[in-house]
N, C-alpha and C positions, 0 to 999 in steps of 0.2 A: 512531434513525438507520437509515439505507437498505442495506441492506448488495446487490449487486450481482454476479452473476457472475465477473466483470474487475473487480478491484482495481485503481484508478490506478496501481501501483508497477507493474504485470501489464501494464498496457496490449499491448504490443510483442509481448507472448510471447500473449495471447489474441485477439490480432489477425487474422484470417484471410481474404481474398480475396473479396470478392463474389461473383467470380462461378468458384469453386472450386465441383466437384460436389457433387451435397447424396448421390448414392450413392458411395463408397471404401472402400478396405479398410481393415477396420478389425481390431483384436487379435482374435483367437482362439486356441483350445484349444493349448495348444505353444506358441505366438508371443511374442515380446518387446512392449514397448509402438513405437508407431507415432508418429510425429512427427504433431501436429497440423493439417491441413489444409483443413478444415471445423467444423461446429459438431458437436459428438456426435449421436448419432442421439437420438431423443426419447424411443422408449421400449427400452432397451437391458436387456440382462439384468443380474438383483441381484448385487452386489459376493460373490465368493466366492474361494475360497483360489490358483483361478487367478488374480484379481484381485490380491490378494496378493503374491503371485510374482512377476507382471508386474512391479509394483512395485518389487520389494526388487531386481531385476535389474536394471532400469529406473534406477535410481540408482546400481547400482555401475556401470550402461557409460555414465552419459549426465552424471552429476553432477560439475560441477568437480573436485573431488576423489575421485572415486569408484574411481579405478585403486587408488589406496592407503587407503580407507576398510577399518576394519576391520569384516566380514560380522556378526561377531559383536554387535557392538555396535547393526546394525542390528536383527538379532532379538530383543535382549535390549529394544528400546523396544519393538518393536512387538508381544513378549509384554506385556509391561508395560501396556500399553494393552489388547491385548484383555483380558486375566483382570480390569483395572478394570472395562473395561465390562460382564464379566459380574457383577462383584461387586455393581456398582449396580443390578444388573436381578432381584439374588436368582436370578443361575443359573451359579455357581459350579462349578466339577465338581473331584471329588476327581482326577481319573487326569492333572489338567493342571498341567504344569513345563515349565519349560524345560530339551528334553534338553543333553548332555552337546555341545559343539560345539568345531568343531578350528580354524578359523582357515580353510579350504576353504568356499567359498562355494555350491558345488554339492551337497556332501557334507551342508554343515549345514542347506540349502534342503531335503533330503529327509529329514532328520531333525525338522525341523521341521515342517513337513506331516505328516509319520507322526504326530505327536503332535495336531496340529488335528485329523484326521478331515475329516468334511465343514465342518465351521467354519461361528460364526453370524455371520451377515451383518451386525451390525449392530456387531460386537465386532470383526470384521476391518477395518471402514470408522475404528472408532478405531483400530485396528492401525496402519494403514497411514497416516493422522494423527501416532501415535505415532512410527512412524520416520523422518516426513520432520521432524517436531516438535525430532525428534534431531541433525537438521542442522545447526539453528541458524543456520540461514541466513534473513534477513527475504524472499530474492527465492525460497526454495525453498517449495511451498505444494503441498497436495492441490485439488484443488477439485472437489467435487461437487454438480455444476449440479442446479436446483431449477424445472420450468417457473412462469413469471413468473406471478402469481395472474392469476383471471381479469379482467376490468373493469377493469386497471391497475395501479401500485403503491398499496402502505396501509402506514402506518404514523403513527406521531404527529406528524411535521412537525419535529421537532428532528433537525435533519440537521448540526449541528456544532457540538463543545467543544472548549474549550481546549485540552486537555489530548492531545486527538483525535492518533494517529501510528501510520497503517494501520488495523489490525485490532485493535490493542490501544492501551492509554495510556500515554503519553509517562512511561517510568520516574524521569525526572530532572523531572517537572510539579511545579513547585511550589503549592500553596494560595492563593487558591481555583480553585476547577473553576467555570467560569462556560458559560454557553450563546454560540454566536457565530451559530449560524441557526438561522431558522425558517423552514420555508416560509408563503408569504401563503394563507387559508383553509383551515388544514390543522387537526387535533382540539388541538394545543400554542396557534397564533395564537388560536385559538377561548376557547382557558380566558388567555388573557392573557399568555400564556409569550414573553419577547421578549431580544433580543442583550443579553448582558451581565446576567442573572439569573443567580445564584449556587447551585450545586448544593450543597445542605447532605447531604442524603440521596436516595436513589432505593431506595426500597420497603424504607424504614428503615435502611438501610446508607449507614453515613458515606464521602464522597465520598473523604476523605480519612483516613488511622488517622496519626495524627501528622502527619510531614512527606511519607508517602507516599501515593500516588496509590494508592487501592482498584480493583485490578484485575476484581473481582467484579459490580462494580455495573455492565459494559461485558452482561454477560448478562441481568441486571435490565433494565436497558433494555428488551429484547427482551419483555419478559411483557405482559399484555394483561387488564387495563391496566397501568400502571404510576404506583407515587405516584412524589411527587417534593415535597419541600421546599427551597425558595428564597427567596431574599432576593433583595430588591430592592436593587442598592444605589446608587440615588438618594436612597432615602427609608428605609431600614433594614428595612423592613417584610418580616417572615417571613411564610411558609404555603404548605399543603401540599396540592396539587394531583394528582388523581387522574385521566389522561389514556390515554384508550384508542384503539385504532389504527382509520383510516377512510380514505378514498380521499383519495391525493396528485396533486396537479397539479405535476409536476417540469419544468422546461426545463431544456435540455443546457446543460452551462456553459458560458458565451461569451465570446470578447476585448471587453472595454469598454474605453475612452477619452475621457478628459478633460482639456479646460485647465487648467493648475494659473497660477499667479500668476506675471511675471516671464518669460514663452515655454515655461515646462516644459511637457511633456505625460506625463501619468498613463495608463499604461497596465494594467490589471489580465490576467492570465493566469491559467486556473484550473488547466490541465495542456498538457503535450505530446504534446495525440492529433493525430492526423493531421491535417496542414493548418494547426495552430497555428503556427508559424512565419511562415508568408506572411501567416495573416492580424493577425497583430500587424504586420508588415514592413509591410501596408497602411493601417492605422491611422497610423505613419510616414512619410507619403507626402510631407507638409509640410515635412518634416525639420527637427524639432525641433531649436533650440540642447539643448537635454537633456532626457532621458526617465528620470521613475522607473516601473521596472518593476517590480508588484508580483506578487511570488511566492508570498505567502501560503498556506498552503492546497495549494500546486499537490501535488501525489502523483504527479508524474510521468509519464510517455509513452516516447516513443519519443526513443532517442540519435542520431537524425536529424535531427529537429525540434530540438534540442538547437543540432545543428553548425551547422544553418542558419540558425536565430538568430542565433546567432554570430558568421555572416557579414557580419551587417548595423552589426557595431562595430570587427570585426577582422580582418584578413586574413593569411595565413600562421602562425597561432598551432596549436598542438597545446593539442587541450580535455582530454583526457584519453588513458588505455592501455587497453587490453583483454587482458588477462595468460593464457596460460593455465597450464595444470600445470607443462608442461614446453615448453622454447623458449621464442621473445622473444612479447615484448610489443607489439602492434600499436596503432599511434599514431592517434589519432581526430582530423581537422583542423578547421577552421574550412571553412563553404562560401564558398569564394572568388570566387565565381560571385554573388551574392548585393550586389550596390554597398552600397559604404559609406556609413553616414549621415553622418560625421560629428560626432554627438552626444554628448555629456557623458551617462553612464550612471547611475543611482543604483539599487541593486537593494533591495527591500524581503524580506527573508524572517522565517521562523518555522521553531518545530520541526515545523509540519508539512508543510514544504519538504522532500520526500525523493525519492529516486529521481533521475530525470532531473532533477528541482530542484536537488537536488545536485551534481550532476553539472556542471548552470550553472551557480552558484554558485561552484563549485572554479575552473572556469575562467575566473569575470570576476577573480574573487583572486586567483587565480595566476597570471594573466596581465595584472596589473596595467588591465584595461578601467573598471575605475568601484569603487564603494563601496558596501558591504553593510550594510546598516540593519537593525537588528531584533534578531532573537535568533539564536543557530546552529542552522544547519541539524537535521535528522532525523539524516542518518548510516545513512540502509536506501539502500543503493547499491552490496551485492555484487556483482551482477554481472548484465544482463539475463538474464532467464528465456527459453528454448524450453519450448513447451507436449508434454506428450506425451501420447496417448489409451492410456486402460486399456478392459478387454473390458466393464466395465458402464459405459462412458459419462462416464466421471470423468477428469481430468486433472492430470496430474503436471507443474508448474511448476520445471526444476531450471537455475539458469547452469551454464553451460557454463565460462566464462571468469570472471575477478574484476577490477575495478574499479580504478584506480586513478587519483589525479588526476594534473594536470599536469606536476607533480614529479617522478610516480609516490611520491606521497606516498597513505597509507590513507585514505576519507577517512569507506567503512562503518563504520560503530558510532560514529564521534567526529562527524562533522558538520562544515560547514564553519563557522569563525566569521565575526564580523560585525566590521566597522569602527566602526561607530555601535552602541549598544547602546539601545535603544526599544521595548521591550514594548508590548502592548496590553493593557490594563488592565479590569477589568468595568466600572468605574465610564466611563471612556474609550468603551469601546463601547455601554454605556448613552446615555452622555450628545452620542456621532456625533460625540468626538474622535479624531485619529488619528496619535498622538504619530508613528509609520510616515513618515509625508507630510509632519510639520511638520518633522522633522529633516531630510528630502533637500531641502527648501525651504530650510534653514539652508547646509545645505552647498554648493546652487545660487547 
């Protein structure tokens, strides 16, 4: 799998200006972190205890909750994290605890440094991992950009599983873990590797340990090469394929559209980055007696794109809230501006409908617009992210605000559910059925 700078969930918060200057101020020596406005510089100085700092500051003034986070708890992750990563590296040091800390955020900041020293750089990058990891927040994230190799992307061409939700795997994924893409001419297409082959093992680690989804084998991926045993399940047939990484040919994901049977039209969306809105809107131009829109997959964008959507089924409706700490909660509308179609809606989702997915989703439900086919939602939809720059180049994804749907009902961590219940099955995506389409065709 591809992994990217900007996470779909990210989109909105790593977004930044064309034509924003490529020279600004950026963190130094004393300084807080800086709100995002460009791309990091390219080659910025190595993560070090200022870095650190920035950070730990950087979330108590900037993070949804961070007026009333306790400081302590942040230091206590983000020891925890560096003295593991010394551990694994065999360079442990006796003289290092965590000292003694009062509840004083400033007080315990320089007690803590006192005890790093000049601190290793590679032990404070998990540090500082460790305490956003602490958040517990799926839109709260470190990210430490990596220049893109050279000649293009490489990797094995399996760019999506089942079970696939962000960065990690779907904790509620039931058995089996099957593949849903490959890219065409890629080292996976090459050895045979195709939609709906069943992940038994990846580099000898079971896909699954009982009914649970094997969280381990998301870093197995990444090795090079990597085996993999699959079944086929057209034909039953196991074996274990040994697939190593080589140049990818990727196209940007695109609004498609098709006639379905009966006047429907099938619209697939793969996220809400910029511009996705009009150009689905366009696709629509016919004006459909009814449109299934598939969600699948999407990871989300921008809660713009979201409203404006919106616009094109409903007008005067509140899609969702944006909450913050303290005070009210600001209401998110439908774009009114946007003609209405007129069209019978049918939405297709999956659990790896999150973010902004979500976020549409809560609001065709809750606002009574059409019917939800599929499985429930993801449920990663705390709250959008602002990006922040730290002094080596790295950036702090923290919301500000938290989420709530149109009820002001939760809607992070549960997901929105579905009307129709329709899975995609391996054998289904094998064989280029789409239980998804034949239900909204049922209910058209």
């Amino acid at each position: 799998m591809i992994r990217t700078f900007c996470a779909a969930v990210l989109v909105t918060a790593c977004t930044v200006s064309a034509s924003a200057p490529t020279s600004r101020p950026v963190s130094t020596e004393g300084a807080g972190c800086t709100a995002v406005t460009a791309p990091p510089p390219q080659s910025p100085p190595p993560t070090s205890v200022n870095t650190l700092r920035q950070a730990y500051f950087c979330v108590l003034d900037n993070y949804y909750s961070g007026p009333v986070l306790d400081s302590r708890t942040l230091l206590k992750n983000a020891m925890a994290a560096y003295t593991q990563s010394l551990i694994r590296r065999g360079a442990d040091r006796a003289d290092l605890r965590l000292p003694a800390l009062t509840g004083d955020r400033d007080t315990d900041w320089a007690a803590f440094a006192k005890v790093l020293g000049t601190g290793d750089p590679a032990a404070l990058r998990a540090a500082i991992t460790g305490m956003v990891t602490g958040l517990q927040d799926n839109h709260a994230r470190w990210i430490n950009p990596t220049p893109p190799p050279q000649g293009g992307p490489i990797g094995t061409g399996i760019v999506g599983v089942s079970a696939e939700q962000g960065p990690q795997l779907d904790p509620a994924a039931r058995p089996p873990l099957f593949i849903t893409k490959v890219l065409p001419h890629s080292p996976a297409a090459r050895a045979d590797v195709r939609p709906g082959d069943i992940i038994l093992k990846v580099n000898g680690m079971p896909a699954f340990t009982g009914d649970t989804v094997n969280q381990a084998i998301i870093d197995a991926f990444a090795s090079d090469p990597v085996r993999l045993t699959l079944k086929r399940p057209t034909t039953g047939r196991t074996r274990t394929v040994e697939i190593g990484q080589g140049p990818l040919t990727r196209q940007p994901p695109e609004v498609t559209s098709k006639k379905l049977p009966g006047g429907a039209l099938y619209v697939r969306l793969p996220g809400f980055h910029e511009g996705a809105a009009d150009r689905v809107i366009a696709e629509l131009r016919d004006r459909p007696k009814a449109v299934v829109l598939d969600l699948r997959g999407n990871g989300g964008g921008s809660p713009r794109e979201v409203t404006r959507l919106l616009g094109a089924f409903a007008h005067g409706k509140v899609t969702s809230y944006f909450c913050p700490l303290k005070g009210d909660c600001v209401p998110n509308r439908t774009d009114d501006s946007v003609p209405l179609l007129g069209s019978r809606l049918v939405v297709l989702t999956d659990r790896g409908c999150a973010s902004a997915c979500d976020d549409f989703s809560a609001a065709v439900k809750g606002n009574g617009l059409g019917a939800l086919v599929g499985t429930r939602t993801a449920g990663a939809v705390s709250g959008p992210g602002n990006g922040y720059l730290l002094d080596d180049g790295s950036v702090l994804v923290l919301p500000k605000v938290r989420h709530l749907g149109p009820a002001r009902e939760i809607i992070d961590t549960i997901g929105v559910p579905v009307d129709h219940h329709a899975p995609m099955t391996a054998l289904d995506l094998a064989t280029g059925h789409d239980p998804g389409v034949a239900k909204a065709l049922a209910l058209l």
